[in-house]
PDB file of the backbone (N, CA, C, O) and the ligand in Angstrom, with CONECT records:
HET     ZN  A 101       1
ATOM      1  N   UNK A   1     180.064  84.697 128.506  1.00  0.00           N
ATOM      2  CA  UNK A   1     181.464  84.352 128.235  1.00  0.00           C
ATOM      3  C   UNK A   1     182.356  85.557 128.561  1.00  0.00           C
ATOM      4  O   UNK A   1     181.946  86.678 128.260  1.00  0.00           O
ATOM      5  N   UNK A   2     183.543  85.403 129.154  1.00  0.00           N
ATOM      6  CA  UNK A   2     184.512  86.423 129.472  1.00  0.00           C
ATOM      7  C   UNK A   2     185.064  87.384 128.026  1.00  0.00           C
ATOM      8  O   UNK A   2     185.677  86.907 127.071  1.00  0.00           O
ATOM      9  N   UNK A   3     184.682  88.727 128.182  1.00  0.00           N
ATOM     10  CA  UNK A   3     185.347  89.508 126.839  1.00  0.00           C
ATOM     11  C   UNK A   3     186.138  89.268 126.525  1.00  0.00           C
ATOM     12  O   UNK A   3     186.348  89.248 125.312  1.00  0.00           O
ATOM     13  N   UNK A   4     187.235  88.877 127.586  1.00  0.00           N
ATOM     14  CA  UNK A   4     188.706  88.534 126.293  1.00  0.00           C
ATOM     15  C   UNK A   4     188.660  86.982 125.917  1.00  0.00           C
ATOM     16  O   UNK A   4     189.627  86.505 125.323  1.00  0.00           O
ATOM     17  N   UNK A   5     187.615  86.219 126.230  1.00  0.00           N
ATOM     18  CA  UNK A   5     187.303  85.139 125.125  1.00  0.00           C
ATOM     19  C   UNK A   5     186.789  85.379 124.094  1.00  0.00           C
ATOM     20  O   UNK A   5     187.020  84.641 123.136  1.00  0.00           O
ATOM     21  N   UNK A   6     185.964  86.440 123.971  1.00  0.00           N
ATOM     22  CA  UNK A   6     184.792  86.190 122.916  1.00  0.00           C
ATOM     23  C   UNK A   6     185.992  87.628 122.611  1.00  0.00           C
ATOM     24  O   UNK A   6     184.983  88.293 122.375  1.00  0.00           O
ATOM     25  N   UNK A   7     186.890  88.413 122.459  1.00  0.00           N
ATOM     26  CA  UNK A   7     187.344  89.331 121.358  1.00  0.00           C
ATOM     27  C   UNK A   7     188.776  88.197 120.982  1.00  0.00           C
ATOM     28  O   UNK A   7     189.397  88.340 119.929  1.00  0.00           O
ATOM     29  N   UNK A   8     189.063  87.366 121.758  1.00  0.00           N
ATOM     30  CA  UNK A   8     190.262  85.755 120.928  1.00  0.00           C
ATOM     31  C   UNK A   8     189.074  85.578 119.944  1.00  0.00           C
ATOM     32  O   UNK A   8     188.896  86.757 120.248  1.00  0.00           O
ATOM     33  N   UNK A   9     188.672  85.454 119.587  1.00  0.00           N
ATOM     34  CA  UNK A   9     187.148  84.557 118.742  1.00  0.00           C
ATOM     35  C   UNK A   9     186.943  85.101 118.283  1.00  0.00           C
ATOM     36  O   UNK A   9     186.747  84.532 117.209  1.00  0.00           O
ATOM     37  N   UNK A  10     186.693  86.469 118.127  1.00  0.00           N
ATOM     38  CA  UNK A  10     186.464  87.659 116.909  1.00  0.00           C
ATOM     39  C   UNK A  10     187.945  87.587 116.030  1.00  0.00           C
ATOM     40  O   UNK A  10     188.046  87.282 114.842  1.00  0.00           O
ATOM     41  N   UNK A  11     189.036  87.949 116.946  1.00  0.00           N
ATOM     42  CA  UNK A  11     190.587  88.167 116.315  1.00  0.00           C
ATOM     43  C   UNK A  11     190.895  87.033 115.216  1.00  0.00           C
ATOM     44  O   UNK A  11     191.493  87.222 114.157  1.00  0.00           O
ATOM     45  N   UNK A  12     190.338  85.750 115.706  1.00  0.00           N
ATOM     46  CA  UNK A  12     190.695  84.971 114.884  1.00  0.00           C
ATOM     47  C   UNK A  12     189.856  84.590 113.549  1.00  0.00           C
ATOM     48  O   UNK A  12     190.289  84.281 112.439  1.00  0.00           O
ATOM     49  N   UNK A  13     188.141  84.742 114.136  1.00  0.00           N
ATOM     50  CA  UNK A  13     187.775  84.555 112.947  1.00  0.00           C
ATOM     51  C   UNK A  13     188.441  85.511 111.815  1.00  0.00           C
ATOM     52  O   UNK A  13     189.045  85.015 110.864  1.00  0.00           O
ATOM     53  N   UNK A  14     188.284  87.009 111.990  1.00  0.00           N
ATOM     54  CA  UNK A  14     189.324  87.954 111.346  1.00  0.00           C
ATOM     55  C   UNK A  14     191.108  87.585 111.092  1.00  0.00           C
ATOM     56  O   UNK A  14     191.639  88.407 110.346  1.00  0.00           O
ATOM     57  N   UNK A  15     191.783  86.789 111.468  1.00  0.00           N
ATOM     58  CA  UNK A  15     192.899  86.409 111.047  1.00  0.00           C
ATOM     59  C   UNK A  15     192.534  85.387 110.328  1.00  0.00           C
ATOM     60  O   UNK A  15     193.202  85.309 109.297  1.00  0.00           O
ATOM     61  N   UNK A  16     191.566  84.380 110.474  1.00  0.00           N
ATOM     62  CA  UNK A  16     191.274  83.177 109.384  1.00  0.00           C
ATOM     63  C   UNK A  16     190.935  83.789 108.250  1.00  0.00           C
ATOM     64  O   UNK A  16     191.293  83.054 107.330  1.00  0.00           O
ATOM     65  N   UNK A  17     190.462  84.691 107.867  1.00  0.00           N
ATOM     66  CA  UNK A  17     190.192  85.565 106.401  1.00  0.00           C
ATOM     67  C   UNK A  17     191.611  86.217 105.703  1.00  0.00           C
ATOM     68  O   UNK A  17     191.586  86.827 104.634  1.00  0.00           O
ATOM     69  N   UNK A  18     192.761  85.995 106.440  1.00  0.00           N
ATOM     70  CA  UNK A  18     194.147  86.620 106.262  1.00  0.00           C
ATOM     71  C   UNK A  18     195.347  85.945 105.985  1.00  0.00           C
ATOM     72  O   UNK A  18     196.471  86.192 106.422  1.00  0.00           O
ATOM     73  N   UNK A  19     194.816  84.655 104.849  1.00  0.00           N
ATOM     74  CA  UNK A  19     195.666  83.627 104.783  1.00  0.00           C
ATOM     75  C   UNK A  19     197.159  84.243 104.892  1.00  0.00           C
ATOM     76  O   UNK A  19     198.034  83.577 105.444  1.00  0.00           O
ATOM     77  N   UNK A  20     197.475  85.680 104.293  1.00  0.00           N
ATOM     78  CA  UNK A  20     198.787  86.122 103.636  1.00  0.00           C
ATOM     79  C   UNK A  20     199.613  86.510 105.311  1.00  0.00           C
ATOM     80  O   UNK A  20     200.777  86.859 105.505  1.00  0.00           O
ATOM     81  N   UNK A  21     198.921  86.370 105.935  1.00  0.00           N
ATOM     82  CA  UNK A  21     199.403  86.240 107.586  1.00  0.00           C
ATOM     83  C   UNK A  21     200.718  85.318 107.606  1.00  0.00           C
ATOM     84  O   UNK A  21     201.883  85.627 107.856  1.00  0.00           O
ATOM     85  N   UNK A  22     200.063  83.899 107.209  1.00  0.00           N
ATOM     86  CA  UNK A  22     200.342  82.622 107.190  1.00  0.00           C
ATOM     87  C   UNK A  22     201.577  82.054 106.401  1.00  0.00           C
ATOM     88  O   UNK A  22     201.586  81.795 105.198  1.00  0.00           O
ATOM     89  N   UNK A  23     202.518  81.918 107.200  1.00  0.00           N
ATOM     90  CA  UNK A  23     203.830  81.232 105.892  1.00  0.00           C
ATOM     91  C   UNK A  23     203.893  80.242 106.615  1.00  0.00           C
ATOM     92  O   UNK A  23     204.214  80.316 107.801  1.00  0.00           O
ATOM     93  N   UNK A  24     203.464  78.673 105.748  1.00  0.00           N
ATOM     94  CA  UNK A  24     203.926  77.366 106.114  1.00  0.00           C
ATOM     95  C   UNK A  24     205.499  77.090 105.489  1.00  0.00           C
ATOM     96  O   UNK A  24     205.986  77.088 104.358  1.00  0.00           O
ATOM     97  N   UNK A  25     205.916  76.902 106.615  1.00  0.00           N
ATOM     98  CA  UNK A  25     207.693  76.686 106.214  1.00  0.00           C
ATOM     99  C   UNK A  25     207.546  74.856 106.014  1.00  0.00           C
ATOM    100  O   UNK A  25     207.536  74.266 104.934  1.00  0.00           O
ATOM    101  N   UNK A  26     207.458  74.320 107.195  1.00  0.00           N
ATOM    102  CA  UNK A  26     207.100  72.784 107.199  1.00  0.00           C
ATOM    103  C   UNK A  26     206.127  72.193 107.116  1.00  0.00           C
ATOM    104  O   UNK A  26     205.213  72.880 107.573  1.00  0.00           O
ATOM    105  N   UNK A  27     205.684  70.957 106.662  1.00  0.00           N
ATOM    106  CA  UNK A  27     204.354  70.219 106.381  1.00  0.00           C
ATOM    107  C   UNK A  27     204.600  68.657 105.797  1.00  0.00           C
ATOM    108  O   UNK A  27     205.302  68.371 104.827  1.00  0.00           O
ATOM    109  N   UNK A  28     203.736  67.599 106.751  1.00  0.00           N
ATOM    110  CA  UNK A  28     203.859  66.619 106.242  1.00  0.00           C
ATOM    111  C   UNK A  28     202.397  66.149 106.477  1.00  0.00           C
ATOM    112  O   UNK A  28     201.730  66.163 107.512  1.00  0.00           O
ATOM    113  N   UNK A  29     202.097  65.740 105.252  1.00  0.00           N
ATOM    114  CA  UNK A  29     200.462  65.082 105.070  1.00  0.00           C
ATOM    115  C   UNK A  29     200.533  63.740 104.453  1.00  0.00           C
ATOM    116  O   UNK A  29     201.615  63.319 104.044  1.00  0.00           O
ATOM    117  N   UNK A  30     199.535  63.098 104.366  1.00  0.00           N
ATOM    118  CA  UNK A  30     198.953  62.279 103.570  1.00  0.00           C
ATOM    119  C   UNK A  30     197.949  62.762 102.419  1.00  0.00           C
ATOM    120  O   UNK A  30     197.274  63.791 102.379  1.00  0.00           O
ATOM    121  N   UNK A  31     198.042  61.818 101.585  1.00  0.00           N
ATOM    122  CA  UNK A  31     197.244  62.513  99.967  1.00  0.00           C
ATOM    123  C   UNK A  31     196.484  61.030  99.615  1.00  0.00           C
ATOM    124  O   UNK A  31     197.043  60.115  99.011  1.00  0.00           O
ATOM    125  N   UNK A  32     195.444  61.003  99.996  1.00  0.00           N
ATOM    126  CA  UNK A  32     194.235  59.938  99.368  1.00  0.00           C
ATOM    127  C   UNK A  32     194.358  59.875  98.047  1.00  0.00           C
ATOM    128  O   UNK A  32     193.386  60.535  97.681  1.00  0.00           O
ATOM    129  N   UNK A  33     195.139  59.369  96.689  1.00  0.00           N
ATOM    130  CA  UNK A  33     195.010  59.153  95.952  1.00  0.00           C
ATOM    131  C   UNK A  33     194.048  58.360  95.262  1.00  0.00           C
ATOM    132  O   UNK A  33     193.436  57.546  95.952  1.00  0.00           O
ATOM    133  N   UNK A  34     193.702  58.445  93.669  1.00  0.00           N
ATOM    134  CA  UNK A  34     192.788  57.071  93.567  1.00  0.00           C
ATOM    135  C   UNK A  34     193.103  55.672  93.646  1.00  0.00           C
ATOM    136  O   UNK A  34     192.306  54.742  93.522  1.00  0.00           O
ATOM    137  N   UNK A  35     194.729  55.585  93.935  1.00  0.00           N
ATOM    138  CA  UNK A  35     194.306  54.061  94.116  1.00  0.00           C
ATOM    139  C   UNK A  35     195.420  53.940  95.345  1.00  0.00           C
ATOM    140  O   UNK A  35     195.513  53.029  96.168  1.00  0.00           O
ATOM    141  N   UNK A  36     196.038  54.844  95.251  1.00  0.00           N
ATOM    142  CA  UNK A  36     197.123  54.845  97.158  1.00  0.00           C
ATOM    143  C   UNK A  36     197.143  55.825  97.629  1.00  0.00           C
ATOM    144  O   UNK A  36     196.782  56.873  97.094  1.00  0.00           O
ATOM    145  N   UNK A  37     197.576  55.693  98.749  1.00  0.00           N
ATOM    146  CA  UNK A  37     197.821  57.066  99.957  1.00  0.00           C
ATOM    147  C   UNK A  37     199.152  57.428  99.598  1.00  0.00           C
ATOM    148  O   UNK A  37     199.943  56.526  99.324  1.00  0.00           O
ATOM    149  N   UNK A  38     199.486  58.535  99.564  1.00  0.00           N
ATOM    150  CA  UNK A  38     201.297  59.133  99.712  1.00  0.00           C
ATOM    151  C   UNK A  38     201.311  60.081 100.706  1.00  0.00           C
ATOM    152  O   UNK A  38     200.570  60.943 101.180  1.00  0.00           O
ATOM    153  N   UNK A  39     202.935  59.403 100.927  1.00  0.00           N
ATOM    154  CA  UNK A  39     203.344  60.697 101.994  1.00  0.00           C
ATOM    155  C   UNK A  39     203.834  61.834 101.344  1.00  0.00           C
ATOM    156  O   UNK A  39     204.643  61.741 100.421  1.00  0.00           O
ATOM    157  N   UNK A  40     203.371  62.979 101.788  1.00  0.00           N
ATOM    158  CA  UNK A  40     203.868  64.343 100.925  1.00  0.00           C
ATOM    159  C   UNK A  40     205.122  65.336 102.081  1.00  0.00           C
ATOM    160  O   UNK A  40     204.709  65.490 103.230  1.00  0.00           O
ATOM    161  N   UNK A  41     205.741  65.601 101.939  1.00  0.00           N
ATOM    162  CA  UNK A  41     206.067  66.626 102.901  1.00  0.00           C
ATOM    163  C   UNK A  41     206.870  68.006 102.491  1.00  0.00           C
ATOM    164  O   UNK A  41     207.589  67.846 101.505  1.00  0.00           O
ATOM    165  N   UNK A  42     206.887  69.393 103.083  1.00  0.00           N
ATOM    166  CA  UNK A  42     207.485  70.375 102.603  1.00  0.00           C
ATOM    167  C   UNK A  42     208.597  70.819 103.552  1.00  0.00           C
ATOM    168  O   UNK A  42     208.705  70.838 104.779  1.00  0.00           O
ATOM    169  N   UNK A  43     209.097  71.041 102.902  1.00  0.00           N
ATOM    170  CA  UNK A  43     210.574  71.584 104.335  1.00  0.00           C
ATOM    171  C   UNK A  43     211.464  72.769 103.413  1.00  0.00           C
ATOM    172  O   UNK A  43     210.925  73.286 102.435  1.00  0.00           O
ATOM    173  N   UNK A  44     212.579  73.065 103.738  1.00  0.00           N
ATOM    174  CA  UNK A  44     213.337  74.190 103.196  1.00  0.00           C
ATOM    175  C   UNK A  44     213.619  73.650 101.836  1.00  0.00           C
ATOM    176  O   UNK A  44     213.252  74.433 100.960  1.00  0.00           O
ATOM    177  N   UNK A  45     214.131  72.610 101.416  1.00  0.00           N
ATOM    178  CA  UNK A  45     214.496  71.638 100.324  1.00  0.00           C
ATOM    179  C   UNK A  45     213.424  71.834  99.326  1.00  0.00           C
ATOM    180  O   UNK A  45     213.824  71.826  98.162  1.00  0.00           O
ATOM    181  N   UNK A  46     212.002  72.029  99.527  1.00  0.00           N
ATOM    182  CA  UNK A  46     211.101  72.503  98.900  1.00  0.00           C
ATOM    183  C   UNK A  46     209.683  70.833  99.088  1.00  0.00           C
ATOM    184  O   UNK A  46     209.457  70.202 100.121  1.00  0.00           O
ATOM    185  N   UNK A  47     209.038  70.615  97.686  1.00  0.00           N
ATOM    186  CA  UNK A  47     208.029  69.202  98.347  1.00  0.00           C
ATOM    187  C   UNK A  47     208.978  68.093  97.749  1.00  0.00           C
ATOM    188  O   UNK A  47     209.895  68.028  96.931  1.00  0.00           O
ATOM    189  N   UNK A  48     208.286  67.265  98.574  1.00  0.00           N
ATOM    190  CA  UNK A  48     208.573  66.062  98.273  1.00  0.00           C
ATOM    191  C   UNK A  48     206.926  64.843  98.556  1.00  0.00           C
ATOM    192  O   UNK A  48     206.005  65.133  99.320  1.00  0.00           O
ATOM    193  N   UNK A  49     206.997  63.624  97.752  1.00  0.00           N
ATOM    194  CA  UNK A  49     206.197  63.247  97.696  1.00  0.00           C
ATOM    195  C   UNK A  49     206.789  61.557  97.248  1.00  0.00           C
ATOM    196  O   UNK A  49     207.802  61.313  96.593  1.00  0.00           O
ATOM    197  N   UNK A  50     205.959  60.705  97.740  1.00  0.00           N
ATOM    198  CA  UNK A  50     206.398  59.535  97.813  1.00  0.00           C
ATOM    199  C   UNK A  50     205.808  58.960  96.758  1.00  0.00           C
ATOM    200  O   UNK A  50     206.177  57.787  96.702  1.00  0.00           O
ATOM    201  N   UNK A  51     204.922  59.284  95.728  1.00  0.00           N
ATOM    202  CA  UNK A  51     204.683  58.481  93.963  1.00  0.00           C
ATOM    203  C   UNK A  51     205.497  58.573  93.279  1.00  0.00           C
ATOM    204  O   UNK A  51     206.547  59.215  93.266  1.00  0.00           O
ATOM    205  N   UNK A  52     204.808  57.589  92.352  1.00  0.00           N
ATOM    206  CA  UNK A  52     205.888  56.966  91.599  1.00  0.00           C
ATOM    207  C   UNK A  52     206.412  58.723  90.986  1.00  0.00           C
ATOM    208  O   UNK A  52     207.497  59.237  91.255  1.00  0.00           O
ATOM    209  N   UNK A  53     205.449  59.285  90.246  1.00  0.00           N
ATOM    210  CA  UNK A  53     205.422  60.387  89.291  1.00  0.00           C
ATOM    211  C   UNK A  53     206.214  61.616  89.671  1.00  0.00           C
ATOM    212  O   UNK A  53     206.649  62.378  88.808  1.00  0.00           O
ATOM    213  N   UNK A  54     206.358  61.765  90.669  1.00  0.00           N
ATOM    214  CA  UNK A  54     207.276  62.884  91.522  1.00  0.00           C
ATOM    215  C   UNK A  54     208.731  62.809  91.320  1.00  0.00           C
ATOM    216  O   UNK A  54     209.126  63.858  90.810  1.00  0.00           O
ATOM    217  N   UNK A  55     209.711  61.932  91.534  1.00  0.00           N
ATOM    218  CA  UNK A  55     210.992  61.463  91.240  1.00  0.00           C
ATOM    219  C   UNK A  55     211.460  62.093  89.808  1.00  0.00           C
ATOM    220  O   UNK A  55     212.611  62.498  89.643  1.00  0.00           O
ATOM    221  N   UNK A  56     210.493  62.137  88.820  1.00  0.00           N
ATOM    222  CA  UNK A  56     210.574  62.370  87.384  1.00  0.00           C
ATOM    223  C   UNK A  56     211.015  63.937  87.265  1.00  0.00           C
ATOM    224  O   UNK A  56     212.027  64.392  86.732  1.00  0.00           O
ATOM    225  N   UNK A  57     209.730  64.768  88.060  1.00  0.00           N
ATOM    226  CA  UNK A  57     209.957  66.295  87.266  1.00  0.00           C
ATOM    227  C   UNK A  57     209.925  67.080  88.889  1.00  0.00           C
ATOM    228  O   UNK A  57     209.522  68.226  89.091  1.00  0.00           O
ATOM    229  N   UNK A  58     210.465  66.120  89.944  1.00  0.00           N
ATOM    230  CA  UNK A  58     210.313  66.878  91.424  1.00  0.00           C
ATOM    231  C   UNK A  58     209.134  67.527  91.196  1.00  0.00           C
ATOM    232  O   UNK A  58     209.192  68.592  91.811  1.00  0.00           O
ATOM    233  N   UNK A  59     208.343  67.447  90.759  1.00  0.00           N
ATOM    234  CA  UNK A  59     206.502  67.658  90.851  1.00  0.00           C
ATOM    235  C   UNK A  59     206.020  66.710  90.510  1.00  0.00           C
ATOM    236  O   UNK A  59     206.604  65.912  89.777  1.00  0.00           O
ATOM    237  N   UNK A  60     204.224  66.457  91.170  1.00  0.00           N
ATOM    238  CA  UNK A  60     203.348  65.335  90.939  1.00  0.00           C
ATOM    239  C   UNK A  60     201.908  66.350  91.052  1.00  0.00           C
ATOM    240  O   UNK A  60     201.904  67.511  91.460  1.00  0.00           O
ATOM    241  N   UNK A  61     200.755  65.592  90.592  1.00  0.00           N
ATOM    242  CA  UNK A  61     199.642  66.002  90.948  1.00  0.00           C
ATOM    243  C   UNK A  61     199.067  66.381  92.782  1.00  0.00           C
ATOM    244  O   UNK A  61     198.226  67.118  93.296  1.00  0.00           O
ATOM    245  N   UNK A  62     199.879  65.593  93.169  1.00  0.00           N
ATOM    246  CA  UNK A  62     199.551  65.748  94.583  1.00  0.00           C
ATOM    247  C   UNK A  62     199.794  67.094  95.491  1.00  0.00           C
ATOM    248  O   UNK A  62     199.085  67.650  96.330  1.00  0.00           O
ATOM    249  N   UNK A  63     201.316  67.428  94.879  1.00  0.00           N
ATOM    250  CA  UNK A  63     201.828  68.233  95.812  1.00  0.00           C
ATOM    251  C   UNK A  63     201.367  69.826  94.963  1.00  0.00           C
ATOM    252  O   UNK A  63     201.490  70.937  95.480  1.00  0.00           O
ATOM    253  N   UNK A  64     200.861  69.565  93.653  1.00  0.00           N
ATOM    254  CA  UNK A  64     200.481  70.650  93.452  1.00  0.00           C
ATOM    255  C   UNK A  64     198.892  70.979  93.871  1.00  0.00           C
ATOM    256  O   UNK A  64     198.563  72.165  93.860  1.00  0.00           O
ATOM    257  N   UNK A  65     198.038  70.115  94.186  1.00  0.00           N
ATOM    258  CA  UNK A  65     197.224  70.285  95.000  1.00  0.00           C
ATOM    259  C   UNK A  65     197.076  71.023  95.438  1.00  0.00           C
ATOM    260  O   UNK A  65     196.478  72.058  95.145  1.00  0.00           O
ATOM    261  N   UNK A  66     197.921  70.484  96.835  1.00  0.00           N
ATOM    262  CA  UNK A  66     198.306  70.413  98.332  1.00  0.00           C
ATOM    263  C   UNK A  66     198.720  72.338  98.148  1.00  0.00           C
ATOM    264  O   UNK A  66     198.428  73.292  98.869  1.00  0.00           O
ATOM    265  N   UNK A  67     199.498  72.241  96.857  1.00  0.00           N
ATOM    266  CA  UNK A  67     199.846  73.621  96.993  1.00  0.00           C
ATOM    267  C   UNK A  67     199.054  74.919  96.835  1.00  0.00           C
ATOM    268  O   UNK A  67     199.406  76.006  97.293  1.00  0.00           O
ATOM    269  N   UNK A  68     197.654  74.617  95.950  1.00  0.00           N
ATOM    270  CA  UNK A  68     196.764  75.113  95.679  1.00  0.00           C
ATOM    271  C   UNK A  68     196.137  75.356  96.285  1.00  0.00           C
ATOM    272  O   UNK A  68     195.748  76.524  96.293  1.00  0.00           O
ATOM    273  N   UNK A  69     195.536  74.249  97.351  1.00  0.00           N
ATOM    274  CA  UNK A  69     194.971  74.358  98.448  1.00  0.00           C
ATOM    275  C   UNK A  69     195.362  75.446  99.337  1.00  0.00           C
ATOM    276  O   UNK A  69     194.618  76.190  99.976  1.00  0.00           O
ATOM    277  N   UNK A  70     196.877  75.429  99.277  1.00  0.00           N
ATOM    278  CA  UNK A  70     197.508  76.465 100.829  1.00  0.00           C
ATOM    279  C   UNK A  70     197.903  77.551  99.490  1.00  0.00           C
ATOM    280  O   UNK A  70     199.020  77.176  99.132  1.00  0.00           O
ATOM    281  N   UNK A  71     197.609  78.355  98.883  1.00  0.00           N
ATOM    282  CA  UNK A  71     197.957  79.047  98.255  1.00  0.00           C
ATOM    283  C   UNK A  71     198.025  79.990  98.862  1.00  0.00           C
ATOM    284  O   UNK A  71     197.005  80.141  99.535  1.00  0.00           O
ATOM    285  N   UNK A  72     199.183  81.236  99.067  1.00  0.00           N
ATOM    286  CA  UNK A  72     199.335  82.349  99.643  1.00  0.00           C
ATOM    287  C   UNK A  72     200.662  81.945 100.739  1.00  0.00           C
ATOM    288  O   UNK A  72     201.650  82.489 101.233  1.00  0.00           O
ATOM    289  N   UNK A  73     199.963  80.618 100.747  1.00  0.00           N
ATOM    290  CA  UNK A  73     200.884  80.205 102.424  1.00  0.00           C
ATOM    291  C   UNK A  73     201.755  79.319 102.196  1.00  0.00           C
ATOM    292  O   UNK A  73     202.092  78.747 103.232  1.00  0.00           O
ATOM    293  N   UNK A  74     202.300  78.936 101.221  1.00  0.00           N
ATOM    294  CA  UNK A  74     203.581  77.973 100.827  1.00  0.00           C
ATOM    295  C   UNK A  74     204.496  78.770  99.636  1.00  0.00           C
ATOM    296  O   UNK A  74     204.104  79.827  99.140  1.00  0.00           O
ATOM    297  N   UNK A  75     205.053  78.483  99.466  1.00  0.00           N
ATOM    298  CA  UNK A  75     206.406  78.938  98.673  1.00  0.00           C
ATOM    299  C   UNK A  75     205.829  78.319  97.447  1.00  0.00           C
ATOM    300  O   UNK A  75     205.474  77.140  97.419  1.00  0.00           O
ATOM    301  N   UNK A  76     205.746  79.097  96.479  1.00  0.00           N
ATOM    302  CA  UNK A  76     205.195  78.505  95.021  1.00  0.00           C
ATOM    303  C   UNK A  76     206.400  77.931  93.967  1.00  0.00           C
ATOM    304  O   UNK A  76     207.287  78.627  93.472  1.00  0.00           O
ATOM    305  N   UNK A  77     206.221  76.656  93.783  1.00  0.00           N
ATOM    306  CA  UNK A  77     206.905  75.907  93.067  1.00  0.00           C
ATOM    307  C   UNK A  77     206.736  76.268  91.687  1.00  0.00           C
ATOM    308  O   UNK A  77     205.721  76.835  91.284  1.00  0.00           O
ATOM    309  N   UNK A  78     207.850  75.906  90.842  1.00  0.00           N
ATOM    310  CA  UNK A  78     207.534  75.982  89.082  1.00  0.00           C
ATOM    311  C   UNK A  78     206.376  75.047  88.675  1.00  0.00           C
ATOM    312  O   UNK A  78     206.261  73.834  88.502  1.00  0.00           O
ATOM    313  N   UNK A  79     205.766  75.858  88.614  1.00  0.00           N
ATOM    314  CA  UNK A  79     204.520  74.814  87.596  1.00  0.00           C
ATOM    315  C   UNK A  79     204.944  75.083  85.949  1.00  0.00           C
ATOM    316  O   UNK A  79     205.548  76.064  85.514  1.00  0.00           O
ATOM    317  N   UNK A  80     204.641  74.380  85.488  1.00  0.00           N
ATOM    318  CA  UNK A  80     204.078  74.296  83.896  1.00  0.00           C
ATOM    319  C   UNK A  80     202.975  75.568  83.781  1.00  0.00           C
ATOM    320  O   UNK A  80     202.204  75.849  84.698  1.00  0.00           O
ATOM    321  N   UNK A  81     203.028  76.222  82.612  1.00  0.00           N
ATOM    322  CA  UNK A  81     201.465  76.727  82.722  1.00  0.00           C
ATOM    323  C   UNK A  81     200.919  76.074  81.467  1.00  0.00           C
ATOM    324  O   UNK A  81     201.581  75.950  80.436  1.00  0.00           O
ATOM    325  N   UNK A  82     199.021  75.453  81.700  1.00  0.00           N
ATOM    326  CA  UNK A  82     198.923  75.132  80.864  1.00  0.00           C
ATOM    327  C   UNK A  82     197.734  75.806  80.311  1.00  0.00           C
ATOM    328  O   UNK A  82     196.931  76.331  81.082  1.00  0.00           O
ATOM    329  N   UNK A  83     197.537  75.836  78.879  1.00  0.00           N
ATOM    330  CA  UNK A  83     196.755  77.080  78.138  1.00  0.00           C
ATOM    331  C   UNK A  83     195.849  76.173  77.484  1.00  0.00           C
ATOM    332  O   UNK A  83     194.972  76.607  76.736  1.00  0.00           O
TER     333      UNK A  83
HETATM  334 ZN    ZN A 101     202.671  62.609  94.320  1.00  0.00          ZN2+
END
């Protein structure tokens, strides 16, 4: 394989270990719920999420997930903390 393929392929496995690299500004997913799919999405406005439960406290289980998941790399919303 050509060196500057295989040192792209080193660089990155080494940037994939560097989530704090990473700022997701935008994002729109789907969320397999247990009994529906929602659309989730993040933009400057902050998340949004299409269950019922979201509308209530502009947070749901989903999008805090979603946020957990990308932790480092999304803008951290007010959670609750719970003890
Ligand atoms: Zn939701």
């Amino acid at each position: 394989m050509h060196s500057s393929i295989i040192s792209r392929i080193e660089k990155a496995r080494t940037y994939a270990e560097e989530k704090e690299r990473v700022n997701i500004t935008t994002l729109n997913a789907t969320f397999r719920g247990n009994h529906s799919k929602y659309e989730l999405s993040l933009d400057e406005a902050g998340w949004h999420c299409s269950c019922s439960s979201f509308g209530v406290r502009a947070m749901c289980s989903h999008t805090m997930a979603v946020e957990r998941m990308l932790e480092g790399m999304v803008r951290a919303q007010e959670t609750p903390s719970i003890s």
